[in-house]
C-alpha positions as CSV (number, residue, x, y, z in Angstrom):
1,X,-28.2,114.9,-106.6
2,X,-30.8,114.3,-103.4
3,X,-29.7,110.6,-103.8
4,X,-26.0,111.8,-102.9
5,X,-27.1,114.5,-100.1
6,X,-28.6,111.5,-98.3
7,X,-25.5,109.0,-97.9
8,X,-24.0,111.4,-95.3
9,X,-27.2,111.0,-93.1
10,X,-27.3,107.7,-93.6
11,X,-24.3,107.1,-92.7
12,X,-24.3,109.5,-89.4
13,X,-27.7,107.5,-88.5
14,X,-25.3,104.3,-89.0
15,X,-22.9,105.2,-87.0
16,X,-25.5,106.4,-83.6
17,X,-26.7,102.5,-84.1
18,X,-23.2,101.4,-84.1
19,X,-22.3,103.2,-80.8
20,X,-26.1,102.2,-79.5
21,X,-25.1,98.7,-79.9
22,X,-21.4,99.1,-78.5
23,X,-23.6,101.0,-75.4
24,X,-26.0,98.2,-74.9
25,X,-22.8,95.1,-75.7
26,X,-20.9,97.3,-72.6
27,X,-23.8,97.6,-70.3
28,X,-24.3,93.8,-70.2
29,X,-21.4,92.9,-68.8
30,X,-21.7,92.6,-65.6
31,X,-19.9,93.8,-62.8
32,X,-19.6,90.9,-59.8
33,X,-19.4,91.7,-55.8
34,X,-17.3,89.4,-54.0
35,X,-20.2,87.5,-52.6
36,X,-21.7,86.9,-56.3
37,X,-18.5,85.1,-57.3
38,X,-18.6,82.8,-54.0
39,X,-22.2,82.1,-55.2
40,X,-20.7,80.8,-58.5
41,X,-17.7,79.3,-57.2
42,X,-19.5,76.8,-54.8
43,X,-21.5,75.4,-58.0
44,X,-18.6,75.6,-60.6
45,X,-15.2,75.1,-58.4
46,X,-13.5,72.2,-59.5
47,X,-12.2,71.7,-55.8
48,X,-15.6,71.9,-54.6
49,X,-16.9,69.3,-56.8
50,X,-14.2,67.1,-55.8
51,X,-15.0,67.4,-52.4
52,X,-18.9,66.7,-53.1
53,X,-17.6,63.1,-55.1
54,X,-15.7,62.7,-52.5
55,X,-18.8,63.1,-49.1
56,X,-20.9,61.4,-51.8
57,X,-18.7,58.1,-51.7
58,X,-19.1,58.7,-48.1
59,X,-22.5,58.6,-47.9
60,X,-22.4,55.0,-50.4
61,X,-19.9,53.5,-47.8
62,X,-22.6,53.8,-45.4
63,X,-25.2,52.4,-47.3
64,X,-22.6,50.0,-48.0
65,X,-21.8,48.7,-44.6
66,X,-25.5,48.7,-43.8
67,X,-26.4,46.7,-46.8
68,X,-24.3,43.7,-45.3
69,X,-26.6,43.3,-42.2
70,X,-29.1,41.4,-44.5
71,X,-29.0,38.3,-45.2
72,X,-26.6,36.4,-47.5
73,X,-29.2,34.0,-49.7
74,X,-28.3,32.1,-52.8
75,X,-29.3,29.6,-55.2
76,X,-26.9,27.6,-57.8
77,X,-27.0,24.4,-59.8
78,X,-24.4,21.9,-61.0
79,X,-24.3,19.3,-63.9
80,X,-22.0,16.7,-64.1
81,X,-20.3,13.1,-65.1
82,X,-20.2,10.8,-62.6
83,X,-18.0,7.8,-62.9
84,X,-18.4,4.1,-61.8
85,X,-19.7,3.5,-58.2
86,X,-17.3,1.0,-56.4
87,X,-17.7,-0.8,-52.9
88,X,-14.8,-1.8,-51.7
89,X,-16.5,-3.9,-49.1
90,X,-13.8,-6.1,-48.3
91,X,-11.0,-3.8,-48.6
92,X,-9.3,-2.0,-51.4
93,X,-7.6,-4.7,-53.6
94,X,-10.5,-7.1,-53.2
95,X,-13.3,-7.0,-56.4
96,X,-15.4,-3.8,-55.8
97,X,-19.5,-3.8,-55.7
98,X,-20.3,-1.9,-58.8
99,X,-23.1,-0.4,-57.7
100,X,-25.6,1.1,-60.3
101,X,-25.9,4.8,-60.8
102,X,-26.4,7.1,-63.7
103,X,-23.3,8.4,-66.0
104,X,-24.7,11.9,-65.3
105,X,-26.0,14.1,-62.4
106,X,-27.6,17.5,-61.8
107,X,-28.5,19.5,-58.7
108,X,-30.4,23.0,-58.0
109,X,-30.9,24.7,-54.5
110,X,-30.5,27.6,-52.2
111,X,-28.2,28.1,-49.4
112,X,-29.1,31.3,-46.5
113,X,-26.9,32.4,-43.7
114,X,-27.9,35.0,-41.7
115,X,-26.1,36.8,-38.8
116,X,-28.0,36.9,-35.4
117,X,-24.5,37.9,-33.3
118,X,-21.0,38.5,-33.8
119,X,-20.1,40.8,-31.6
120,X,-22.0,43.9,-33.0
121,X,-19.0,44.3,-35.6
122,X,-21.3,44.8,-38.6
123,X,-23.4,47.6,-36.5
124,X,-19.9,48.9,-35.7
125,X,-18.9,49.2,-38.9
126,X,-21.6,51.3,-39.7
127,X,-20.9,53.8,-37.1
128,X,-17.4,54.0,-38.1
129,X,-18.6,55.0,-41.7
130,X,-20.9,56.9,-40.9
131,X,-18.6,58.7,-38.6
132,X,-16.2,58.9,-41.5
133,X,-18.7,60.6,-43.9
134,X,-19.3,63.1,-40.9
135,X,-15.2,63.8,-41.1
136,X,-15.8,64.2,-45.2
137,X,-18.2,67.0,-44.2
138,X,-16.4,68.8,-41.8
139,X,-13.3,68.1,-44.8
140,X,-16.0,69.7,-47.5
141,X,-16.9,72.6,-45.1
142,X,-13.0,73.1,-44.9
143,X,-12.5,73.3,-48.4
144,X,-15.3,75.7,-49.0
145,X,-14.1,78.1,-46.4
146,X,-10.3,77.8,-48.0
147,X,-11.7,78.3,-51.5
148,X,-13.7,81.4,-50.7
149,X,-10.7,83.0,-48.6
150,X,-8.4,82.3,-51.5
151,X,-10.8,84.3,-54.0
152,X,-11.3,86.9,-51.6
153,X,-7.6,87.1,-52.2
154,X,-7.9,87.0,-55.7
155,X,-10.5,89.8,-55.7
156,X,-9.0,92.5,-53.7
157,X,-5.7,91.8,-55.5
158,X,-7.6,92.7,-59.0
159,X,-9.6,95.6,-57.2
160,X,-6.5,97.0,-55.8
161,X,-4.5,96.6,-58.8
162,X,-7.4,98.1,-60.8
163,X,-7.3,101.1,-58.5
164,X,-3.5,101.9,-58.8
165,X,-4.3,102.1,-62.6
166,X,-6.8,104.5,-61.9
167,X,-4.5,106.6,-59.5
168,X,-1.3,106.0,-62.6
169,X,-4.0,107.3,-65.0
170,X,-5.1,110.6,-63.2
171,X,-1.3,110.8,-62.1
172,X,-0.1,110.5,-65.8
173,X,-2.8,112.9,-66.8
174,X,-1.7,115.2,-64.1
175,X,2.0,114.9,-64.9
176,X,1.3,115.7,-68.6
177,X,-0.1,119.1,-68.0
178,X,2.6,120.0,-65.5
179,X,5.1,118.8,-68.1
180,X,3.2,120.9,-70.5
181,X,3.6,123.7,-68.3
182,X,7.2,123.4,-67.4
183,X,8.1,123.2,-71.1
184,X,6.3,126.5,-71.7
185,X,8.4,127.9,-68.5
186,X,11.4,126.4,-70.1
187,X,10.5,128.5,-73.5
188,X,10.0,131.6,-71.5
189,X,13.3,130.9,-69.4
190,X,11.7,130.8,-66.0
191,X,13.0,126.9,-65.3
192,X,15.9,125.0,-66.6
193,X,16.1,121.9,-69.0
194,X,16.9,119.7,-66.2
195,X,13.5,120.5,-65.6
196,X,11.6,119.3,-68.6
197,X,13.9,116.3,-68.3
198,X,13.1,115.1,-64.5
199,X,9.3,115.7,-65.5
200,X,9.9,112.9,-68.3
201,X,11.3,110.7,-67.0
202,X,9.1,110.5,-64.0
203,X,6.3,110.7,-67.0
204,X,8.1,107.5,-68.6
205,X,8.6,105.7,-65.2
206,X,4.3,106.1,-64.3
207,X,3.6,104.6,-67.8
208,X,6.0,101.7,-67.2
209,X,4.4,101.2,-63.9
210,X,0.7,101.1,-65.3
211,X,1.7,98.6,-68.0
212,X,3.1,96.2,-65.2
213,X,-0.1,96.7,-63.3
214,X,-1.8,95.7,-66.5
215,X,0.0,92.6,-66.4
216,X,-0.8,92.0,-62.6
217,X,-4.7,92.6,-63.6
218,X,-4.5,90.1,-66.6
219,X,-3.0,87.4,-64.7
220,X,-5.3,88.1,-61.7
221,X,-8.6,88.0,-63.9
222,X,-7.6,84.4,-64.6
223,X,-6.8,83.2,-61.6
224,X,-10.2,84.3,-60.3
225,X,-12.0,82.7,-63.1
226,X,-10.3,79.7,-62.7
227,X,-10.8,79.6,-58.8
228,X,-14.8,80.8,-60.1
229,X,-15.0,77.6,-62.6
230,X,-15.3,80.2,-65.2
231,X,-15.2,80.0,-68.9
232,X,-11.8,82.3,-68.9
233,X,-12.9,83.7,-72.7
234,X,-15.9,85.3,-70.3
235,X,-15.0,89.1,-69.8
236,X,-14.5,90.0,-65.7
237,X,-15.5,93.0,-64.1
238,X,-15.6,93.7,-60.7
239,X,-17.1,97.2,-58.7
240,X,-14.2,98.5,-57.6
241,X,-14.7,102.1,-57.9
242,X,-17.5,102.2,-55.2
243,X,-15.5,101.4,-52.2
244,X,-16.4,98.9,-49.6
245,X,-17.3,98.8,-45.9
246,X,-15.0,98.6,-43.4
247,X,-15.3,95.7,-40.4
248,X,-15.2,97.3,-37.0
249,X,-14.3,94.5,-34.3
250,X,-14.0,97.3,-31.2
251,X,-16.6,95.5,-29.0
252,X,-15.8,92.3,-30.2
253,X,-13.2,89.9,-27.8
254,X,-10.4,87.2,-28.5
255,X,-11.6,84.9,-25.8
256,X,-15.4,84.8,-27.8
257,X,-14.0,84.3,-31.4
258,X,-11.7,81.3,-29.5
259,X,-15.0,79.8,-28.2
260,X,-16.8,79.9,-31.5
261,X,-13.7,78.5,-33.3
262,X,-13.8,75.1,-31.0
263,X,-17.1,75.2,-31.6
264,X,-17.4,75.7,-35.5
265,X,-13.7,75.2,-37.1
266,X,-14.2,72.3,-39.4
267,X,-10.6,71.4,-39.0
268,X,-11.1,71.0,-34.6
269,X,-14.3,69.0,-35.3
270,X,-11.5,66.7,-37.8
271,X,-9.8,65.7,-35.0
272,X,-12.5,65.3,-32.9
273,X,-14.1,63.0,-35.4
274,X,-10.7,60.8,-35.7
275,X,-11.2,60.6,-31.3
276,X,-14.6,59.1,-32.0
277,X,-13.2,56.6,-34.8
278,X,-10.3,55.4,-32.7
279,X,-12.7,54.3,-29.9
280,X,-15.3,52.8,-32.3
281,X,-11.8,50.7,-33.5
282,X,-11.0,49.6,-30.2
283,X,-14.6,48.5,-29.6
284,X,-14.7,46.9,-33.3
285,X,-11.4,44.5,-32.2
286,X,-12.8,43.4,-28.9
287,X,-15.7,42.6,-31.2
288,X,-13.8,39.0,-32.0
289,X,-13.8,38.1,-29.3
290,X,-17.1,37.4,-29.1
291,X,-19.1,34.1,-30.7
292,X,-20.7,34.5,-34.0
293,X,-24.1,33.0,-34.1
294,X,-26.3,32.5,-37.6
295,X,-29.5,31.2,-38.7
296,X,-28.8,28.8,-41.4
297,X,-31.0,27.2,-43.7
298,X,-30.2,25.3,-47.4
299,X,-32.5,22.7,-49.6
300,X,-31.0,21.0,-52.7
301,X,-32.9,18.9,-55.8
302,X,-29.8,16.2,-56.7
303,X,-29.8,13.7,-58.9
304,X,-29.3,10.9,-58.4
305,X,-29.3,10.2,-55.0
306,X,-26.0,8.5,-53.9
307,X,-25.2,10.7,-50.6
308,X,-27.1,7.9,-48.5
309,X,-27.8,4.2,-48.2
310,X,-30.1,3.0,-49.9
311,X,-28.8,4.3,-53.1
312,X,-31.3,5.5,-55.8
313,X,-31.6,6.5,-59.5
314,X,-34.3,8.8,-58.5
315,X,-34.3,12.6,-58.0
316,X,-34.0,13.6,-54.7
317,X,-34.6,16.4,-52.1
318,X,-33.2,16.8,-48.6
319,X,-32.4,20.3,-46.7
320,X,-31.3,21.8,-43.4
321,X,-32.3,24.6,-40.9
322,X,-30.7,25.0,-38.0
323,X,-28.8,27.8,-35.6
324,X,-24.7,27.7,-36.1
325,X,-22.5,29.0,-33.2
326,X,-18.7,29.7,-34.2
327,X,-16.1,30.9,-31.5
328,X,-12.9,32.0,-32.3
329,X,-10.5,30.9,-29.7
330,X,-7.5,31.9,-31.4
331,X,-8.7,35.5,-30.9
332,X,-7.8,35.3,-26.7
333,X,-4.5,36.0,-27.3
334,X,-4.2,37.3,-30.8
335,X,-6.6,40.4,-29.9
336,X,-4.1,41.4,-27.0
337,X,-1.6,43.4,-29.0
338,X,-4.6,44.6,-31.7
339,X,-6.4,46.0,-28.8
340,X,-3.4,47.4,-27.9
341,X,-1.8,49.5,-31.1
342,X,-5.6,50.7,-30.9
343,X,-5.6,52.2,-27.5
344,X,-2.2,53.7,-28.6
345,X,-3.8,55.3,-31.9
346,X,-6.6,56.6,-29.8
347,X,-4.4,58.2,-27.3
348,X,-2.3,60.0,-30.7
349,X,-5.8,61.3,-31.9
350,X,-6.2,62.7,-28.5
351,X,-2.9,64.6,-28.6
352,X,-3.7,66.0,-32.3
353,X,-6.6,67.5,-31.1
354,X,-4.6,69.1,-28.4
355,X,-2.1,70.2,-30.7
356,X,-5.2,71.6,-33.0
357,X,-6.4,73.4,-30.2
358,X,-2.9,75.1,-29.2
359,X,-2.7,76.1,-33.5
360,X,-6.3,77.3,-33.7
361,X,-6.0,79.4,-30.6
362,X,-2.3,81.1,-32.4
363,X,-4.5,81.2,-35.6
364,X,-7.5,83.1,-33.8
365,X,-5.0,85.5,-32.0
366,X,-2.7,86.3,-34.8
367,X,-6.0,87.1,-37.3
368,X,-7.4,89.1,-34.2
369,X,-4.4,91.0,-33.7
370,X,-4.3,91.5,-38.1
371,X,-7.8,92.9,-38.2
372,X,-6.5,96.1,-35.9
373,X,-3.5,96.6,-37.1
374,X,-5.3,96.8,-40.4
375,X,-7.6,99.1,-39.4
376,X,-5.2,101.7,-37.6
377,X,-3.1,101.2,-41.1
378,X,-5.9,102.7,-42.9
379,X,-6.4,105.7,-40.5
380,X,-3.0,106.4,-41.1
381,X,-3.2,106.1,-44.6
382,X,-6.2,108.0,-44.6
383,X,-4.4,110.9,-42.5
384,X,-1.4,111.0,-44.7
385,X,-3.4,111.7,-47.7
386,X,-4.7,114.8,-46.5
387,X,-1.0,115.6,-45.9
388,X,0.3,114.9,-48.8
389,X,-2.2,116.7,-50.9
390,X,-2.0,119.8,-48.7
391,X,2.3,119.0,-48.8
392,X,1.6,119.2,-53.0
393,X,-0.2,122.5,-53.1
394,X,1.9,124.3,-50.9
395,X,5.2,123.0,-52.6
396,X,3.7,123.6,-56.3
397,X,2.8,127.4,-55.8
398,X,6.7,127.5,-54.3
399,X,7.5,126.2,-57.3
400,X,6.1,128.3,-59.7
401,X,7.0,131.1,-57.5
402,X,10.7,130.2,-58.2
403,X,10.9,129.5,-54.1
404,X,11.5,125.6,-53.9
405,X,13.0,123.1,-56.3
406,X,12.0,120.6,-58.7
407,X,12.5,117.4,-57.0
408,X,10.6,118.7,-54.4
409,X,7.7,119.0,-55.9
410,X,8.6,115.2,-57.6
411,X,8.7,113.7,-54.0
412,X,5.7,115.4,-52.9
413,X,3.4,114.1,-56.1
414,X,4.9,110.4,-55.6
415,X,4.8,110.8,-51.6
416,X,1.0,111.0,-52.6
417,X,0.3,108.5,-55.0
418,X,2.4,105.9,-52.4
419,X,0.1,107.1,-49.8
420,X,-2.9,106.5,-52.2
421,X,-1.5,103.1,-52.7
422,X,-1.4,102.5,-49.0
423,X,-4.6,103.8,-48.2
424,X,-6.0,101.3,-50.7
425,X,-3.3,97.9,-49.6
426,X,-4.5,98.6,-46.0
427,X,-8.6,98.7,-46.8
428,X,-8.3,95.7,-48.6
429,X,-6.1,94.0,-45.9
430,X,-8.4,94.9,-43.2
431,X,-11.2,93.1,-45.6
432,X,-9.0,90.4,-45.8
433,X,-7.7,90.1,-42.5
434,X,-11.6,90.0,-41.6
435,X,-12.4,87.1,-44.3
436,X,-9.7,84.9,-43.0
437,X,-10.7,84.8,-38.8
438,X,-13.9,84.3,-40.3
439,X,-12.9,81.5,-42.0
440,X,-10.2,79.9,-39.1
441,X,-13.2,80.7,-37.2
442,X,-15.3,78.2,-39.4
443,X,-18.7,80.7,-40.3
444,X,-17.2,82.2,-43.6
């Protein structure tokens, strides 16, 4: 009988271990800021990664290009038949001297060329790669900045979202005790049934509105673990309920953010970077024009020996070293139109960065001008929460006292949950308003 007394315990000590465990499993999840998911994004982005394959071909071009101002040196052999060896001393249809040599032949040797001017093209080259691995960068810093600004919009999506459930949730909650309430007035014939039934459907309306916003979060919670390099099967939680810090830009000027976006923006110091190439071009095509002048140096083993008189069965070894100066003449007047199209190119790369300039100054002005307007938005918002709560009371205890109707008390309760709604859409636009000059600024 004792045995039977302890199962309940046993199984009440169970279940505490159950919900210990379902306690500890919840606690380890763990909720991300916004900066902790950039931290994990510029490791685990596939965009990012790209763009690091991409600076790190880059960087091999350079190496590349450097690698061809050494010497060209190689060494090869041949084997081969040779056929008769005929003199035709006195002319081709008198008898031929057959003179004696070996059915067979071999030769080993080296040949080296090495480049002493041309020009400077090769050195040239160089400084056009590495000038186009320095565009790659700024094109990596770019992509970083765009990445981060699109999760930022990813996150305050899914925080804002997350907080309209919470306001449907309490407003549900709410609206289920005051339809509660109203029933009871309805049984004591206080109210009418249109009543009960306006309460409903208002009830039915919140709780198709919270499942659409549990759709929004879903699909939201993926996008930012994709955008995060995420394993999406990995549960996401941000801290949403804490609030945030708002920017404040009062003392801050247009005309200084301008200057620190022509200094920073990756996407100015772009077309910058395709000013300095054009020029290194044009100085790369006037580059033919100059003489090329290599070392040169080759030794050969043949056998046998039947390049000169006397001719001899016998292996043989003969090489030369000597300076080789090559001038292009062709180039005068072929160069002319080359130099040309370049000077052309160079004066378009000019007038993008103008163009830049004009757009990033629009860009600057237009995310200044956001920021405010974000932040008066939310002191409005904020404002018209205390009025719409103070609108609620006064209109509910009208209500009750049979001196106001219904749907005014409806249109007070969702005048409030819009201005919750707005209160939180204009925080999180300020934020974002904030994240994105940062970002056209080029110091996200």
């Amino acid at each position: 009988m004792k045995r039977y007394k302890s199962i309940p315990i046993f199984g009440a000590i169970l279940l505490l271990f159950a919900q210990s465990l379902y306690a500890q499993d919840a606690e380890t999840v763990q909720k991300l800021s916004l900066e902790e998911i950039w931290k994990i994004a510029e490791t685990n982005n596939r965009q990012l990664k790209l763009s690091d394959l991409n600076l790190q071909q880059g960087n091999l071009e350079v190496l590349e290009a450097e690698d061809r101002l050494l010497p060209e040196i190689s060494i090869g052999g041949d084997v081969k038949l040779n056929s008769k060896f005929l003199i035709y001393d006195n002319g081709l249809f008198s008898s031929p001297q057959d003179v004696p040599v070996k059915g067979y032949g071999y030769g080993v040797g080296y040949n080296l060329n090495f480049n002493l001017f041309n020009g400077g093209k090769e050195r040239k080259n160089i400084k056009m790669k590495q000038e186009e691995e320095v565009r790659i960068q700024y094109g990596v810093d770019l992509q970083k900045h765009s990445v981060k600004y699109n999760i930022a919009i990813a996150y305050f999506d899914l925080y804002k979202f997350l907080n309209f459930r919470d306001f449907l949730d309490a407003e549900i909650a709410t609206e289920k005790k005051q339809l509660s309430l109203i029933e009871s007035l309805h049984k004591n014939g206080i109210v009418l049934k249109s009543d009960v039934l306006r309460t409903s459907v208002k009830l039915s309306q919140l709780e198709l509105s919270i499942s659409d916003i549990e759709k929004k979060i879903d699909v939201t919670t993926q996008r930012l673990d994709i955008l995060m390099g995420r394993d999406t099967k990995e549960k996401l939680e941000i801290n949403y309920r804490s609030g945030f810090k708002m920017d404040a830009i009062a003392d801050s000027d247009y005309t200084d953010y301008l200057a620190i976006a022509l200094h920073q923006s990756p996407e100015y110091k772009m077309v910058n970077s395709d000013i300095k190439l054009s020029e290194i071009n044009i100085k790369q095509i006037k580059a033919t024009m100059s003489p090329k002048v290599s070392l040169y140096s080759n030794y050969n083993y043949t056998y046998p020996q039947v390049s000169f008189y006397p001719y001899s069965n016998d292996l043989w070894g003969f090489g030369q070293t000597g300076i080789r100066v090559q001038f292009s003449i062709d180039n005068l007047y072929k160069s002319k139109h080359s130099i040309a199209r370049a000077q052309v190119i160079n004066n378009q790369a000019k007038e993008k960065a103008n163009i830049k300039k004009d757009e990033i100054s629009i860009q600057v002005k237009e995310a200044y001008l956001q920021q405010q307007q974000a932040l008066e938005s939310v002191e409005t918002a904020e404002k018209n929460i205390a009025r719409t709560a103070e609108t609620i009371r006064v209109i509910r205890n009208s209500y009750l006292n049979q001196e106001s109707l219904l749907t005014d008390l409806l249109e007070a309760e969702n005048a409030s949950l819009e201005a919750k709604f707005n209160l939180t859409t204009a925080q999180t636009n300020s934020k974002l308003s904030h994240i994105r000059l940062l970002a056209i600024l080029g110091i996200l």
